[in-house]
N, C-alpha and C positions, 0 to 999 in steps of 0.2 A: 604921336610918336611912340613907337615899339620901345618900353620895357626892355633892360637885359635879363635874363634869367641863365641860372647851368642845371646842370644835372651831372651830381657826380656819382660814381660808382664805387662799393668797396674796394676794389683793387685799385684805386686810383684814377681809370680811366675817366677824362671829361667831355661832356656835352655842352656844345654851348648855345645859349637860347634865346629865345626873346619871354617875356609872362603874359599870361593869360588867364584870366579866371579868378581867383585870390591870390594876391601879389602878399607874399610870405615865404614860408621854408615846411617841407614835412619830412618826411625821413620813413621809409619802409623797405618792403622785397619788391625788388624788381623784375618785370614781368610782359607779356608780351599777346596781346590777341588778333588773331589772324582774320577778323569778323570784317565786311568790306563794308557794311551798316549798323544800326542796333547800338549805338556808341551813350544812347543815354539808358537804354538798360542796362549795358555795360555799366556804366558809371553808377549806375543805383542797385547793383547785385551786391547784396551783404556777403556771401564768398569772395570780394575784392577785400575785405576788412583789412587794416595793416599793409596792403601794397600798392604800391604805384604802376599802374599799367600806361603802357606805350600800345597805339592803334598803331598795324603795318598798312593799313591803309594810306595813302597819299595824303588824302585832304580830309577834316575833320571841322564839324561843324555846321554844314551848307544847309542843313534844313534843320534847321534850330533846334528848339528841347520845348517838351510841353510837359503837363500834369500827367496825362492819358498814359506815357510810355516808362515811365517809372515802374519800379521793381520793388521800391520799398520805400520807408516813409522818408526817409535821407542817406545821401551816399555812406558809405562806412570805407571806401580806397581813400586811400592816403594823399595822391596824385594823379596828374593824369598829364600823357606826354604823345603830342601829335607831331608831323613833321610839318603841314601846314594849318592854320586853322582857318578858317575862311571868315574873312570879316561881314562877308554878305550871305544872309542867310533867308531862302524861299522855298514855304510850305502852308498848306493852306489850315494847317491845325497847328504850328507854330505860335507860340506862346509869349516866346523869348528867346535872346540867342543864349548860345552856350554859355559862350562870357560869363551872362550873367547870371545863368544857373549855378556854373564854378563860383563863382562869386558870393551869391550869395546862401552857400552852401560852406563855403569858405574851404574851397578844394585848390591848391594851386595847381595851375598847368603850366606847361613849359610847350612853345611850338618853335618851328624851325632847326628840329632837332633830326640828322638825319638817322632815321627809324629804323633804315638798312642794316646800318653797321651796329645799331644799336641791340637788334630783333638776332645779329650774328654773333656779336658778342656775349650776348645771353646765350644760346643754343653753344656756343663751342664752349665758353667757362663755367655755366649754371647758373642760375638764379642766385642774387647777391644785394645785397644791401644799399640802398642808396639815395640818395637826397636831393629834392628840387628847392634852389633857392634864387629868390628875386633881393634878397636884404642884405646877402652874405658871398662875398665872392673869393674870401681867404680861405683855400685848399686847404690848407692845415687845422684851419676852425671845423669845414665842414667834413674834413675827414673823421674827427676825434667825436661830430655827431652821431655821423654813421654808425661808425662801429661801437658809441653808447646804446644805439637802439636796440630794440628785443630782435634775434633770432625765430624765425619762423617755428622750427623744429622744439616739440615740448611746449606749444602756446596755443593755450583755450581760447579762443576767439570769441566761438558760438553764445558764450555766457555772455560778452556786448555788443551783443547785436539782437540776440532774442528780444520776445515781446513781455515788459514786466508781468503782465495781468492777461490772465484766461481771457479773450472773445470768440465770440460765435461770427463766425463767416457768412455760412449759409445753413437757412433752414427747409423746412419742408420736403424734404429729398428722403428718395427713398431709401439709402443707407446712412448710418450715424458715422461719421470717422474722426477719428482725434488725433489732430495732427502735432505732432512735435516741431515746435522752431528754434532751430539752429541757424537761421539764419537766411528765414524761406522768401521765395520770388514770389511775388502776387501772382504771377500767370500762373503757377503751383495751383493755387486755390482756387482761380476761375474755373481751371481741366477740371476739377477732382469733382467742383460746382457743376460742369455739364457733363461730368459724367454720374451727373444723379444722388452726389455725397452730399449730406449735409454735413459741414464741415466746422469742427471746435478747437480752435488752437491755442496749444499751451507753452507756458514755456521749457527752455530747455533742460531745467532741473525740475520737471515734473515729475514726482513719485509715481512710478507705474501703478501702485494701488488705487490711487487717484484715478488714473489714466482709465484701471481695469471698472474702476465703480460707477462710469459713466455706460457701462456696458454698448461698448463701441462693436460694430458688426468690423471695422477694421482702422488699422493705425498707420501712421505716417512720418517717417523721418522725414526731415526735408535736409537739403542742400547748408552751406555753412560756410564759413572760415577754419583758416588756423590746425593745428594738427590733430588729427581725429585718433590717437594713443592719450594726448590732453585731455578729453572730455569725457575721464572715466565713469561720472555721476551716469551719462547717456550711456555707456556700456553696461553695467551693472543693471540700469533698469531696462534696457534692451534684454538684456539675460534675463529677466523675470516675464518679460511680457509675449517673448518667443515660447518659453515653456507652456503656455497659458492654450497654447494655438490659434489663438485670436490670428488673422491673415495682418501681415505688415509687410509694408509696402516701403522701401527707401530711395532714396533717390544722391546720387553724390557723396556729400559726407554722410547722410544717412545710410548710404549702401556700405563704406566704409566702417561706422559704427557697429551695422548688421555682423559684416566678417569680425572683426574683433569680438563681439558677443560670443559670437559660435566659436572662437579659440582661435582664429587666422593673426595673422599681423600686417601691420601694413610699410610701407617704405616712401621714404621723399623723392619725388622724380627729380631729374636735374632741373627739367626749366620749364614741367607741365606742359598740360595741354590745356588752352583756352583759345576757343574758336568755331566757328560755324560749319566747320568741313574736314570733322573727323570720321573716316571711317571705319563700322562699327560692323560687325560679323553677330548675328544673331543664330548661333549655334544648334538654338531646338527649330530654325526654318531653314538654316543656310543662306537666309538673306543677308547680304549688306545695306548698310541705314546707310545716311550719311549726320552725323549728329553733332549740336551744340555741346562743348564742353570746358568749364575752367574748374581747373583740381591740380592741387602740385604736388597732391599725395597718392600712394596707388596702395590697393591686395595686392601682399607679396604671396604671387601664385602657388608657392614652394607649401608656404604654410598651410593653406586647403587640402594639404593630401593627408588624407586620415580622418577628413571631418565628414559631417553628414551630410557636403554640399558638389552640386556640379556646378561649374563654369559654366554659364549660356550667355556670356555676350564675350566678345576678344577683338582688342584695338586692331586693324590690319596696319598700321603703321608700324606698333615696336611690342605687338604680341601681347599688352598690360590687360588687366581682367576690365574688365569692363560689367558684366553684370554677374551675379549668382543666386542661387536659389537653394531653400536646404530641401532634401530629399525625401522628407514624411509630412512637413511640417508646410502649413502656407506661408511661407517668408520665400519673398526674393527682393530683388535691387539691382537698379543699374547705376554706374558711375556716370554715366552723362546726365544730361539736362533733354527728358523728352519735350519739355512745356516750351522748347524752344523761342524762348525772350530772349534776345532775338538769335535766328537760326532756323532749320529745316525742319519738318515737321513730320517726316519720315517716325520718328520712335512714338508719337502719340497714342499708338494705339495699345501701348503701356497702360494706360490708364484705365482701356475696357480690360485688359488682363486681371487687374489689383480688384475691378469688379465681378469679374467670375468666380474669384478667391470666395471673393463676400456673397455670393451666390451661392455657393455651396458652404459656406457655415465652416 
């Protein structure tokens, strides 16, 4: 027999549910992925840190979860909110079903929630604060949660979720790179692996001396949580390590770090973009991608003028920066996700780009 579970929202609005997954209560930002597959890379990307994501997809669940499609070594989102979950699940590399991946990850979900109004409510008021609970069904308790918990805006994430301790990825390749983790996808490190990087990651308050004495041919922001104005330690040494002209390469909240280095700023979207089918205007071809993306933060465009960088990638949805690059120096970055776990794989050739950088020195 189904579980009740809610989901309530800081303004009050409620969801009502059935639980699924760890029968509990969490409390995060609420959020929204438009992805029609890919729901347990979803669910294992360390950039969900702190929030509770809703799939607009229908059904959720039907070809279970394995080991293989994981993003990271355990989820870091908060929650996770389907409108159905499918109790029957068939695949032939299936492991387990979700359930009991949520479970024994201790993630709760909420399903029978309709995801519509939920996916509209979010896009018309903005991203807001909110709580799944199987324990607690007094409005007024779980209101007084909610708005206890942290605020998005002004919050370091990357610091829990990075990796405590230096390891080596890959060796034997014909470039060294050293990547920084903020909160990076495994598919990050397989790309950078076939595209010939022997690859060393560190953590996210690595001192760029460190970084530099490894004599890396090139460096690596990776992707993250949380507000990218928070994680000044990563700015400061982005600023030393760009002077340097070593070639870095960023990706998401790394691209975001890169603009703030160089003097940009950045701003909170209302309700982000996260999903498989944004399209991405690549500026120095004129092509359009179609590209994987979760970020609730953007380059405010405004701020790049007067810096030493061009604009080469631009949302076609609502015109937000999407990639940049500085204008002497080998640094660039895009806001999306080319290693697309899971997603289109249109931007990959991203990665033979960051190796030309390293080609020419």
């Amino acid at each position: 027999m189904k579980k009740p579970a809610v989901l309530l929202l800081e303004d009050g609005t409620l969801f009502p549910g059935f639980s699924f997954g760890y029968a509990g209560e969490a409390a995060g930002e609420s959020c929204f992925n438009t992805s029609l597959s890919g729901y347990q890379e979803i669910i294992t990307d360390p950039s969900y840190a702190g929030q509770i994501v809703a799939m607009t997809a229908p059904m959720i669940g039907n070809y279970g979860a394995n080991n293989a499609d994981t993003e990271s070594v355990a989820p870091a989102l908060r929650g996770f909110v389907a409108r159905e979950y499918s109790q029957v699940y068939e695949n032939w590399r299936a492991e387990e079903s979700l359930d009991a991946f949520l479970s024994r990850h201790q993630i709760p979900g909420i399903e029978g929630v309709d995801t519509r109004k939920l996916t509209r409510h979010i896009r018309d008021h903005g991203a807001m604060r909110c709580i799944i609970s199987s324990v607690d069904f007094d409005q007024n308790s779980l209101l007084a949660k909610v708005k206890a918990s942290p605020q998005m805006s002004g919050l370091d994430l990357a610091s829990g979720v990075t990796t405590r301790q230096p390891y080596v990825f890959s060796e034997n390749k014909k470039y060294r790179v050293v990547a920084y983790d903020f909160g990076m996808k495994r598919n990050i490190l397989n790309l950078l692996t076939a595209a010939d990087c022997a690859v060393t990651v560190v953590p996210a308050d690595t001192p760029a001396a460190e970084v530099l004495a490894q004599k890396p041919d090139g460096i690596f922001l990776s992707n993250g949580p949380g507000d990218p104005a928070a994680v000044t330690y990563a700015i400061e040494n982005t600023k030393k390590l760009i002077a340097i002209g070593t070639p870095v390469f960023g990706i998401c909240l790394g691209h975001q770090i890169i603009a703030l280095a160089l003097g940009a700023k950045t701003f909170k979207l209302k309700y982000g973009h996260r999903g498989g089918n944004q399209p991405v205007m690549d500026l120095t071809t004129q092509k359009v991608e179609i590209t994987s993306q979760n970020h609730g933060f953007a380059v405010d465009p405004d701020s790049l003028a007067g810096l030493p960088v061009d604009i080469t990638h631009l949302n076609l949805n609502d015109k937000t920066v999407e990639g940049l690059a500085h204008k002497t120096l080998p640094v660039f970055a895009v806001q999306y996700h080319p290693e697309a776990s899971p997603g289109p794989h249109d931007a990959g050739y991203l990665f033979q780009r960051f190796v030309k950088y390293m080609e020419k020195g």
